[in-house]
TIRO-2110 file (N, C-alpha, C; in Angstrom, 1 decimal):
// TIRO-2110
34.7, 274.5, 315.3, N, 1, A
34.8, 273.1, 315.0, CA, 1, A
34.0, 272.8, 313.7, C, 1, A
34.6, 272.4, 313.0, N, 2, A
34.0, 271.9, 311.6, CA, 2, A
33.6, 270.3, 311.7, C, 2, A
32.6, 269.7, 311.3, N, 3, A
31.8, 268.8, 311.2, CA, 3, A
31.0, 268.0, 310.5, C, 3, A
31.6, 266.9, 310.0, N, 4, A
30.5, 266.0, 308.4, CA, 4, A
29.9, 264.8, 309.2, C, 4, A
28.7, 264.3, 308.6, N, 5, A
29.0, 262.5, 309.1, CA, 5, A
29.4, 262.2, 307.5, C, 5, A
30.1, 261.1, 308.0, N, 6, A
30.7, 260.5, 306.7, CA, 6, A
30.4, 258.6, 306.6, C, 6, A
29.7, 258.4, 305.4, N, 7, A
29.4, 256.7, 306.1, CA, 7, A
30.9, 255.8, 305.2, C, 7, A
30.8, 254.9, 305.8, N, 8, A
32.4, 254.3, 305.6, CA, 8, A
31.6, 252.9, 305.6, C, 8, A
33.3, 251.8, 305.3, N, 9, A
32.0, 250.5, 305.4, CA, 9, A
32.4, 249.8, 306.8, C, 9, A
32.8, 250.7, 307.6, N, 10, A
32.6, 250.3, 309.4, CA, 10, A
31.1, 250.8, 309.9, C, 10, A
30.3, 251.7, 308.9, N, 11, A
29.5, 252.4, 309.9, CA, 11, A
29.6, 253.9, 308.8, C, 11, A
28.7, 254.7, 309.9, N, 12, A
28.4, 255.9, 309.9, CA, 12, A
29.2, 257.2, 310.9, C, 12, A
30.3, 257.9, 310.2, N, 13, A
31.2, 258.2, 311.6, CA, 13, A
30.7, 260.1, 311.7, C, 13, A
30.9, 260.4, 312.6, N, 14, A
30.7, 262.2, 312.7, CA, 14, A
32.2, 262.2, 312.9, C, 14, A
32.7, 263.1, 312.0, N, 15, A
34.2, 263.4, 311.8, CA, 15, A
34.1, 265.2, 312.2, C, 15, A
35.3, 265.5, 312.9, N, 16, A
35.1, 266.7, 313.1, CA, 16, A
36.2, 267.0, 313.3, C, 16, A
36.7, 268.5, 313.2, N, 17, A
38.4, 268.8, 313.2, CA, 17, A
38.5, 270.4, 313.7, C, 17, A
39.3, 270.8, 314.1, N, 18, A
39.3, 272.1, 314.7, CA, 18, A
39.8, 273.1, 313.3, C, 18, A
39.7, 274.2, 313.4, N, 19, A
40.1, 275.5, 312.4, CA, 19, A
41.9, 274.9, 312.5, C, 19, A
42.5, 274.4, 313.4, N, 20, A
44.0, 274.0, 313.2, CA, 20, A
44.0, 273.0, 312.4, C, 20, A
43.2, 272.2, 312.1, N, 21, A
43.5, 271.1, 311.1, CA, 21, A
43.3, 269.8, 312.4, C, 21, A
43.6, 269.7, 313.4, N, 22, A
43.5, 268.7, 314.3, CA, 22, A
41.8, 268.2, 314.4, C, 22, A
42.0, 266.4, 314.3, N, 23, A
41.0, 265.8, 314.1, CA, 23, A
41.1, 265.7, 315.9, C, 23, A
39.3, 266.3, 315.8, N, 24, A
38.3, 266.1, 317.3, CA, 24, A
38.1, 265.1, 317.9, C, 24, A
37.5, 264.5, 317.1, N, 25, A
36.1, 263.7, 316.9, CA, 25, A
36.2, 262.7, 315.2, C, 25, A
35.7, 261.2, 315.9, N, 26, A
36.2, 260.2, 314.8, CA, 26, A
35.0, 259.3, 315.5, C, 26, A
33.8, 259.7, 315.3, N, 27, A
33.1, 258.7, 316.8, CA, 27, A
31.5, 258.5, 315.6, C, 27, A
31.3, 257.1, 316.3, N, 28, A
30.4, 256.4, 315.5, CA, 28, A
28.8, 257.1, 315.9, C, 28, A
28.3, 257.2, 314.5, N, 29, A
27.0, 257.9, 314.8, CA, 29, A
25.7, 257.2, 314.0, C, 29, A
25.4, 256.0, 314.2, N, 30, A
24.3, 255.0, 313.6, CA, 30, A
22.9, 256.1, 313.9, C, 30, A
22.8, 256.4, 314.9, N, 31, A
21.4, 257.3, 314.7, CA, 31, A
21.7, 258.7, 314.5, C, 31, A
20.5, 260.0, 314.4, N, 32, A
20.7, 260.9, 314.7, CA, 32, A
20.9, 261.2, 316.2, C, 32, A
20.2, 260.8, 317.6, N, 33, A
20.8, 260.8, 318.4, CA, 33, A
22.1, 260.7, 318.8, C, 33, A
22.9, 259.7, 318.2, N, 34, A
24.0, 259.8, 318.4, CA, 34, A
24.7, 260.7, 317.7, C, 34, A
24.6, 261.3, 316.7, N, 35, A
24.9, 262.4, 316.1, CA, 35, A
24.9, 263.6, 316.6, C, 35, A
23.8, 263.7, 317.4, N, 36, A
23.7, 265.0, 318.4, CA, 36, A
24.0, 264.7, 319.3, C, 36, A
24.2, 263.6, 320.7, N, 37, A
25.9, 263.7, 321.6, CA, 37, A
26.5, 264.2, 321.4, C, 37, A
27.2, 263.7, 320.3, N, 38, A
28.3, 264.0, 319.6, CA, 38, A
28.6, 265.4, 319.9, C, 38, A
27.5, 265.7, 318.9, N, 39, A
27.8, 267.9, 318.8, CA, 39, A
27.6, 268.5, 320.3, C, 39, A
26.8, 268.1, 320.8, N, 40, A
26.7, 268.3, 322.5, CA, 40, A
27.7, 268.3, 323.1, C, 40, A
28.2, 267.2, 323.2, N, 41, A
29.8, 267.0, 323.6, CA, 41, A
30.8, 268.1, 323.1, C, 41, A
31.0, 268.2, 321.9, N, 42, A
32.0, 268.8, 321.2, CA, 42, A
31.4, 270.4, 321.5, C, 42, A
30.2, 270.7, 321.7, N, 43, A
30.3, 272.2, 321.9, CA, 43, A
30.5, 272.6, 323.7, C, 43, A
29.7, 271.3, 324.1, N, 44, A
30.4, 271.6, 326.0, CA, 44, A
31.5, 271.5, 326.4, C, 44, A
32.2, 270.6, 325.6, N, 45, A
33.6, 270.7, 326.0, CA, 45, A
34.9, 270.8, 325.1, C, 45, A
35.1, 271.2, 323.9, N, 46, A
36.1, 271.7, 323.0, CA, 46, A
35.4, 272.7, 322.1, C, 46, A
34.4, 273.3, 322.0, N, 47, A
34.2, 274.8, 321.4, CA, 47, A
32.7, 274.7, 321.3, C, 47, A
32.3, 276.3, 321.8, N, 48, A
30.6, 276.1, 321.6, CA, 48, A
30.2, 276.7, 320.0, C, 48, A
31.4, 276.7, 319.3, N, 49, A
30.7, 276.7, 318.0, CA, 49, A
31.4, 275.4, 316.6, C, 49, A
30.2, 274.7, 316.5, N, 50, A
30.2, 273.8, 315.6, CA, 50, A
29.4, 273.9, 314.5, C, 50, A
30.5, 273.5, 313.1, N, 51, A
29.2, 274.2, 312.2, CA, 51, A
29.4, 273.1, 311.4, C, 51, A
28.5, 272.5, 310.6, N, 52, A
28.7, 272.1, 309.4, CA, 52, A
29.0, 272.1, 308.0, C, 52, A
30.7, 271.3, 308.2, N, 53, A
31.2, 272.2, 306.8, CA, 53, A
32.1, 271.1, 306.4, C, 53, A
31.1, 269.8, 305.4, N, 54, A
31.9, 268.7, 305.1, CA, 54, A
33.1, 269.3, 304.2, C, 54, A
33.0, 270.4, 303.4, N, 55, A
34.3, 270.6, 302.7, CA, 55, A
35.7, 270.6, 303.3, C, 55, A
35.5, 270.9, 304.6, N, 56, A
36.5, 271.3, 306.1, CA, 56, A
37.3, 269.8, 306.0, C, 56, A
36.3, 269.0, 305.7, N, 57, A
37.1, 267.8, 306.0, CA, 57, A
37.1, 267.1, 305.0, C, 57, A
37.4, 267.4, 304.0, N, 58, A
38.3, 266.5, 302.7, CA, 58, A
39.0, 265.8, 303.0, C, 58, A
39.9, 266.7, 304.0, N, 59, A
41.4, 266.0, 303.8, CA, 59, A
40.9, 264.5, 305.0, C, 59, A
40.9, 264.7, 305.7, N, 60, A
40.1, 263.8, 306.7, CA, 60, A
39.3, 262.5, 306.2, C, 60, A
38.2, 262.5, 305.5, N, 61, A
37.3, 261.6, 304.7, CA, 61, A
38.0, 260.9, 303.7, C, 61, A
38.8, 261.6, 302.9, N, 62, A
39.9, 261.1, 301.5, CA, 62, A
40.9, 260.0, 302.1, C, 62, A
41.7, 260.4, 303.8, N, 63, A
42.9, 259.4, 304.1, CA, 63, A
41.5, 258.4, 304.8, C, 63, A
40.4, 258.8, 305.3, N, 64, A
40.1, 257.6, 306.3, CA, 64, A
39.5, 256.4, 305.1, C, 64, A
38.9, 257.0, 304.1, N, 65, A
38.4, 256.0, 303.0, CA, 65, A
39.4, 255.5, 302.1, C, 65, A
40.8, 256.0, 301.9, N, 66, A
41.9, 255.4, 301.9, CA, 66, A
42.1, 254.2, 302.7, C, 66, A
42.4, 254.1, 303.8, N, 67, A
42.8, 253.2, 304.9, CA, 67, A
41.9, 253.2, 304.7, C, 67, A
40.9, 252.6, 304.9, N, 68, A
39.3, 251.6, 305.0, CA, 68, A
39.3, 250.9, 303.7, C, 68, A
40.0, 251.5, 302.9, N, 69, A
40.0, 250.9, 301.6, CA, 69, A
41.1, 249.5, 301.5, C, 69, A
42.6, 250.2, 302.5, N, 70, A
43.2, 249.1, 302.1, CA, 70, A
44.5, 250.0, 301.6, C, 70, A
44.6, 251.0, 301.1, N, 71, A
45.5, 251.4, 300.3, CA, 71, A
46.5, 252.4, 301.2, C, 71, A
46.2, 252.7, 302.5, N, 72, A
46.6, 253.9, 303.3, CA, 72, A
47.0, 252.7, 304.1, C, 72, A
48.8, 252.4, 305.0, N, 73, A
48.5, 252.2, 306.5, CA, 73, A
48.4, 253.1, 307.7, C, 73, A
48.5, 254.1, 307.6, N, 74, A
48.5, 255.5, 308.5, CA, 74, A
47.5, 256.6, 307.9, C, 74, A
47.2, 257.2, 309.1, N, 75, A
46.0, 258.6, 308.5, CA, 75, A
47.5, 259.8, 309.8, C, 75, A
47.8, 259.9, 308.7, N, 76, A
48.9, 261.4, 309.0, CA, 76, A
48.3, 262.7, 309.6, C, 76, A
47.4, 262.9, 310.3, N, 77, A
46.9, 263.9, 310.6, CA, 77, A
47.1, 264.0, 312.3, C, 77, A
46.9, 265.1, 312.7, N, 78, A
47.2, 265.4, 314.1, CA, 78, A
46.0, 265.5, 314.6, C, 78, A
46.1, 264.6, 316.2, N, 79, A
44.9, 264.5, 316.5, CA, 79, A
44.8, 265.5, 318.0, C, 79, A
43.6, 265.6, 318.4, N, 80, A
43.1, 266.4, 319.8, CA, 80, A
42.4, 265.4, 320.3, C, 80, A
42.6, 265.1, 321.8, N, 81, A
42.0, 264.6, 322.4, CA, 81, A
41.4, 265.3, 323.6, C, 81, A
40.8, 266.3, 322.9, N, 82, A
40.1, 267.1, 323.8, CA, 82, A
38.4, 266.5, 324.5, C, 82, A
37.9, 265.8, 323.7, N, 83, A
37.1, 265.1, 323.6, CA, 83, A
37.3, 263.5, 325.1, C, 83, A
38.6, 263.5, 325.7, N, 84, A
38.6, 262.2, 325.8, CA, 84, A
38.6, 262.6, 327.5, C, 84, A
38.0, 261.7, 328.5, N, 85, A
38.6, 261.8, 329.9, CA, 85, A
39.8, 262.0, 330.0, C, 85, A
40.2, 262.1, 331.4, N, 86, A
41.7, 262.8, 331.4, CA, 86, A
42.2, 261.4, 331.7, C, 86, A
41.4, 260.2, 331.6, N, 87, A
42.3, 258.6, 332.4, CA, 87, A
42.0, 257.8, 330.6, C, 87, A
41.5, 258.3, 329.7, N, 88, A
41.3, 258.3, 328.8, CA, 88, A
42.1, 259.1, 327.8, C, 88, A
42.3, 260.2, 328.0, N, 89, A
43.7, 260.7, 327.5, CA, 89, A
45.1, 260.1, 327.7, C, 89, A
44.8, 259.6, 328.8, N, 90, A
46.6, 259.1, 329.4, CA, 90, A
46.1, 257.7, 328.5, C, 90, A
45.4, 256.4, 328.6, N, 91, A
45.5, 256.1, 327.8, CA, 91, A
45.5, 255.9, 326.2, C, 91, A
45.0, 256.4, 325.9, N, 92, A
45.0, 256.9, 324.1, CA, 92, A
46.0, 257.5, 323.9, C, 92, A
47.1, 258.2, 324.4, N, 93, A
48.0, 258.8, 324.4, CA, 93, A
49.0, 257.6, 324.4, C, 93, A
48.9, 256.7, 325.6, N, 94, A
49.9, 255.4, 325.5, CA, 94, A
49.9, 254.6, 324.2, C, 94, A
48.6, 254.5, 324.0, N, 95, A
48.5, 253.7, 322.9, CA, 95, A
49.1, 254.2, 321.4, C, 95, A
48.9, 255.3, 321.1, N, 96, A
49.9, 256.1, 319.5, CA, 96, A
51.1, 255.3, 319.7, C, 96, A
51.4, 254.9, 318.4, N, 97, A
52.4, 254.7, 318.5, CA, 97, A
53.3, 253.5, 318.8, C, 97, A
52.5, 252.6, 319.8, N, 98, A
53.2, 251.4, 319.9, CA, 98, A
52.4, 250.4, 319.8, C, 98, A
51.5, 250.2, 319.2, N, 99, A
50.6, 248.8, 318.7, CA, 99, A
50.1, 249.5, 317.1, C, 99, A
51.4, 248.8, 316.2, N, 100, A
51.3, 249.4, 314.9, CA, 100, A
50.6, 248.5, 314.0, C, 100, A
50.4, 249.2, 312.5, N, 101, A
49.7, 248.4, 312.1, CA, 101, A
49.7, 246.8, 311.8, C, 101, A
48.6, 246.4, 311.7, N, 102, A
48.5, 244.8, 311.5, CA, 102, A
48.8, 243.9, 313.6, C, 102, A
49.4, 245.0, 314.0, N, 103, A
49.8, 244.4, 315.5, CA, 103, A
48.6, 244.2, 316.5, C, 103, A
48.2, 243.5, 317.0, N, 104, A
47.4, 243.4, 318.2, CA, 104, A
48.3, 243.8, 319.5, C, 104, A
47.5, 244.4, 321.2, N, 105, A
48.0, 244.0, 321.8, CA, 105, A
46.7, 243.8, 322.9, C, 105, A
46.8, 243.3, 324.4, N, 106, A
45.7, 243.3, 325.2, CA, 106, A
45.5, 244.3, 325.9, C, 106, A
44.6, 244.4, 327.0, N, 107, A
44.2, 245.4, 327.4, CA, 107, A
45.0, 245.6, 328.7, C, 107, A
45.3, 244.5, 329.0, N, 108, A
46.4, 244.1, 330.5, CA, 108, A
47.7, 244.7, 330.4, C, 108, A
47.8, 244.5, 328.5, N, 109, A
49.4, 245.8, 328.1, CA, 109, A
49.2, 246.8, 328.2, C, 109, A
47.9, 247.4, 327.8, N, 110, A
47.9, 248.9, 327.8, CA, 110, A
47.5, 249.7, 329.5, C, 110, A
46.9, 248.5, 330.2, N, 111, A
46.7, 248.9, 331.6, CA, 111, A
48.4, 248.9, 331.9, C, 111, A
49.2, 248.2, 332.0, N, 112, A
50.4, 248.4, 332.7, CA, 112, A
51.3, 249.5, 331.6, C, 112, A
50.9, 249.8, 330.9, N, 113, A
51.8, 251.3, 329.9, CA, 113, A
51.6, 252.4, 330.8, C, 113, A
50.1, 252.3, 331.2, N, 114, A
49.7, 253.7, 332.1, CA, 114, A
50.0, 253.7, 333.3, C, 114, A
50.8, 252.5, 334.1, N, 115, A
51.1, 252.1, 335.3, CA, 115, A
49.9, 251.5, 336.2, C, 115, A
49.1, 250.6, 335.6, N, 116, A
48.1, 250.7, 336.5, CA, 116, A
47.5, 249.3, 335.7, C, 116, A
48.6, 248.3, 336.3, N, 117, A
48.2, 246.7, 335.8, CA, 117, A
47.2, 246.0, 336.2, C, 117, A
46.3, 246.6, 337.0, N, 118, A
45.1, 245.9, 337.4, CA, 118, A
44.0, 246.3, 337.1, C, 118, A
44.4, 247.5, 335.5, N, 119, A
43.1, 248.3, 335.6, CA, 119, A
42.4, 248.2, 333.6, C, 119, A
42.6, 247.0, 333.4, N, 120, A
42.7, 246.5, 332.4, CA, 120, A
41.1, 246.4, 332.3, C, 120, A
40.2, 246.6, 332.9, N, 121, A
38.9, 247.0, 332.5, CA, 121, A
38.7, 248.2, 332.2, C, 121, A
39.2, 248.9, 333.3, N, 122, A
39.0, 250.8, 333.4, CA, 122, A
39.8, 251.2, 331.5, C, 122, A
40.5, 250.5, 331.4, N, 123, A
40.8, 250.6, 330.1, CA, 123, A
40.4, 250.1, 328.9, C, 123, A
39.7, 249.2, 329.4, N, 124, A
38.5, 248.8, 328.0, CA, 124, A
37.5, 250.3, 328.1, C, 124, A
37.0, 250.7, 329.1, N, 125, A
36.0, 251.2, 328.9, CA, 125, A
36.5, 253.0, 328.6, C, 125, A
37.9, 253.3, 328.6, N, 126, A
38.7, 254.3, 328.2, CA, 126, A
38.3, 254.4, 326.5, C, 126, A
39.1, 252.8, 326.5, N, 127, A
39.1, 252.6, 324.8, CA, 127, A
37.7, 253.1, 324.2, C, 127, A
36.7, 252.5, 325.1, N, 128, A
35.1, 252.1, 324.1, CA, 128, A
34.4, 253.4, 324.2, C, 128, A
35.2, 254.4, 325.0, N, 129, A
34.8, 256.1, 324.6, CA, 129, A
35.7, 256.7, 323.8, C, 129, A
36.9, 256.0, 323.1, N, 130, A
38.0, 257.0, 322.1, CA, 130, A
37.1, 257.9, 321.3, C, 130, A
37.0, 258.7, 321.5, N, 131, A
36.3, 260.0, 320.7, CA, 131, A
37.1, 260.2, 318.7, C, 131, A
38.4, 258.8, 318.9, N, 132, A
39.1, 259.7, 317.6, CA, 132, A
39.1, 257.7, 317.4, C, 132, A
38.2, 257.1, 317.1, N, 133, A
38.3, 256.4, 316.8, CA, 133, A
38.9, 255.7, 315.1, C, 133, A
39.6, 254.6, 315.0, N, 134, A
40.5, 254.1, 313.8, CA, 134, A
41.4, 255.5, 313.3, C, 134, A
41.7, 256.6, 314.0, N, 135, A
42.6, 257.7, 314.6, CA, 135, A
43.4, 257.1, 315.2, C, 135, A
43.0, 256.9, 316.4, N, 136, A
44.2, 256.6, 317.4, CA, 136, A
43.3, 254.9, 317.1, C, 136, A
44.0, 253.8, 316.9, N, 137, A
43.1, 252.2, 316.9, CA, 137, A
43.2, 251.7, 317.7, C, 137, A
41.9, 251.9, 318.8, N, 138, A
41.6, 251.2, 319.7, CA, 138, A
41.1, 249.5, 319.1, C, 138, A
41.3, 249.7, 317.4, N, 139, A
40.4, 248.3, 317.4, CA, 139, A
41.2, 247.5, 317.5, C, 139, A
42.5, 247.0, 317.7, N, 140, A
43.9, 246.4, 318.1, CA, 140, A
44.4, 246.0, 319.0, C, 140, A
43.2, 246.5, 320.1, N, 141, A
43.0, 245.4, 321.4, CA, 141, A
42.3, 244.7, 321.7, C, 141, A
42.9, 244.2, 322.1, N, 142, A
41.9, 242.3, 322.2, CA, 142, A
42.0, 241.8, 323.7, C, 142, A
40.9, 241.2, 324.2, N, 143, A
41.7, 239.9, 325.5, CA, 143, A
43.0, 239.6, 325.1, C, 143, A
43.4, 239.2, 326.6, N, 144, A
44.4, 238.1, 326.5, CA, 144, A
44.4, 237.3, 325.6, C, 144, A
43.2, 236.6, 325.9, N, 145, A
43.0, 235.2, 325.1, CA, 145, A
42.8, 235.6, 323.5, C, 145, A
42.8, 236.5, 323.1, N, 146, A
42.5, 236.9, 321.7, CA, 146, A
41.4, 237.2, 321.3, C, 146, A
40.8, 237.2, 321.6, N, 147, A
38.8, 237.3, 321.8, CA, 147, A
38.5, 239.2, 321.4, C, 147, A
37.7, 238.7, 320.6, N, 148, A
37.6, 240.3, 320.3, CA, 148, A
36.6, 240.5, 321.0, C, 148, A
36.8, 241.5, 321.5, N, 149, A
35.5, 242.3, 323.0, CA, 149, A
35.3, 243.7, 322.6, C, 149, A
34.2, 244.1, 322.8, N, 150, A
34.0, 245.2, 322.7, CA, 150, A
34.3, 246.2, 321.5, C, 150, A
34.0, 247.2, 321.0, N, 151, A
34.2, 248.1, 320.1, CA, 151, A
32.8, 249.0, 319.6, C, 151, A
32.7, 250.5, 319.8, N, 152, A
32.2, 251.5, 319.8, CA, 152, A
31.1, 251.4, 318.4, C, 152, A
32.0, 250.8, 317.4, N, 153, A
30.7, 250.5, 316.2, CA, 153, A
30.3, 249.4, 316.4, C, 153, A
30.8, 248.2, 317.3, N, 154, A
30.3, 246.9, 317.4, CA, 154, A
31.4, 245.9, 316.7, C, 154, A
31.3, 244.7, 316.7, N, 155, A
32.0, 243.8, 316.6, CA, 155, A
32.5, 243.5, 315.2, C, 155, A
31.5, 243.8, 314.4, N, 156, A
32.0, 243.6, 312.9, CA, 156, A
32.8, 244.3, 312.5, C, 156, A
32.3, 245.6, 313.1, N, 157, A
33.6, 247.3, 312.8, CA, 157, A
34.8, 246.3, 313.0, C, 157, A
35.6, 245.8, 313.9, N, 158, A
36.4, 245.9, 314.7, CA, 158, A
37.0, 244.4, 314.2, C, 158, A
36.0, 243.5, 313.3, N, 159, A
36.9, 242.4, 312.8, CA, 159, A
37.2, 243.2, 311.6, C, 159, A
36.2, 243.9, 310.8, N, 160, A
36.3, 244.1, 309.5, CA, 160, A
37.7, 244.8, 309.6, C, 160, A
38.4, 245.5, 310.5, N, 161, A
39.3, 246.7, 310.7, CA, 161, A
41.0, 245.9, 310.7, C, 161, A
40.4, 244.9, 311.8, N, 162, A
41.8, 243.8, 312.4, CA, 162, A
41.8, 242.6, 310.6, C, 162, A
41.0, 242.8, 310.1, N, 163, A
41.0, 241.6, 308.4, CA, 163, A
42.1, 242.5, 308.0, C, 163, A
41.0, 243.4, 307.4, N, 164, A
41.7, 244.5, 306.6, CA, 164, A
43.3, 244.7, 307.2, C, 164, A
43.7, 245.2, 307.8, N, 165, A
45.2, 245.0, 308.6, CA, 165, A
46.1, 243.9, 308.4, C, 165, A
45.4, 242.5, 308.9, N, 166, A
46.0, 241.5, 308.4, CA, 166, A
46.6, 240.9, 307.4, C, 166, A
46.0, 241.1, 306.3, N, 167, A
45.8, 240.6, 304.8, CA, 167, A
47.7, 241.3, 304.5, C, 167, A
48.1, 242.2, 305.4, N, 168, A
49.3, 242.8, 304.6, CA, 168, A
50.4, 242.4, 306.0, C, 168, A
50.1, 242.2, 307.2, N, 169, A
51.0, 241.9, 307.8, CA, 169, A
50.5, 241.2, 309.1, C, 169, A
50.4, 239.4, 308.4, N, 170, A
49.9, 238.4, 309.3, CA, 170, A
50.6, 238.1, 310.8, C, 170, A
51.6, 239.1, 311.3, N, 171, A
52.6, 239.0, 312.9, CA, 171, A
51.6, 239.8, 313.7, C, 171, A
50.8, 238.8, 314.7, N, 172, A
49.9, 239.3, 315.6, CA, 172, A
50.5, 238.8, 316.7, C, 172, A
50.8, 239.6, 317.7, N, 173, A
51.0, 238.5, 319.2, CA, 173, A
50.0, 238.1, 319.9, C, 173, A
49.0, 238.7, 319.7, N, 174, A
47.3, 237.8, 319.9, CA, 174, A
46.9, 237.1, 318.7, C, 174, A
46.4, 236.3, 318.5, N, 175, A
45.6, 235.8, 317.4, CA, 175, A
44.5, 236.5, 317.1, C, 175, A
END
């Protein structure tokens, strides 16, 4: 597993991607502690060797600061969610693909996608471990009520992410 932090204007992220090119790890790293979870994680459970090799991830850094920029609506890369629970896989898995960009949806939709409409917390707290974060965008869920809750870099990540989105395609079915 190859490995950079890269700082963006969400934050500070540990990006990491396998020798296949598939993005690991997309997960916010404000301290060095959290920097080393991170690698902890990633060597106990998808490979015990991680090395540090920002060049590895060009291609990765170049589309994510694209899109953060404004100029990318998709990061085209193939993701692993080896990193994610397995009730956390099923949902991040639901989520690809059908809350595109600029779209909101709640957490009550993505609880009943995975069959399990009453579990619309267990899926906030799915979301708020996405290991492949603005990868797969968990920041695109909202309450019901539209309320922005929760998000892994914090609140600002997560409006600055839902602006930036907006600005090109104002059809949200949440506000």
């Amino acid at each position: 597993i190859a490995y950079a932090v890269h700082d963006t204007p969400i934050g500070r992220l540990l990006l990491a991607r396998r020798a296949t090119g598939d993005v690991v790890a997309s997960r916010f790293a404000p301290t060095v502690a959290a920097e080393d979870a991170t690698l902890v994680a990633l060597a106990d459970r998808v490979s015990p060797r991680v090395v540090r090799q920002p060049r590895a991830l060009d291609e990765v850094r170049s589309q994510l600061d694209d899109y953060l920029a404004g100029t990318r609506r998709d990061l085209g890369l193939r993701i692993d969610l080896g990193l994610a629970s397995a009730f956390g896989r099923e949902v991040l898995t639901a989520l690809q693909g059908r809350v595109g960009y600029s779209e909101r949806a709640a957490y009550a939709d993505v609880a009943s996608w995975v069959g399990r409409p009453k579990a619309a917390r267990a899926v906030g707290a799915a979301l708020g471990a996405n290991p492949v974060c603005v990868f797969v965008p968990c920041h695109r869920i909202v309450s019901a009520s539209g309320a922005l809750t929760g998000y892994a870099g914090g609140l600002a990540a997560k409006e600055y992410l839902l602006a930036l989105e907006a600005t090109s395609h104002p059809r949200n079915r949440y506000p």
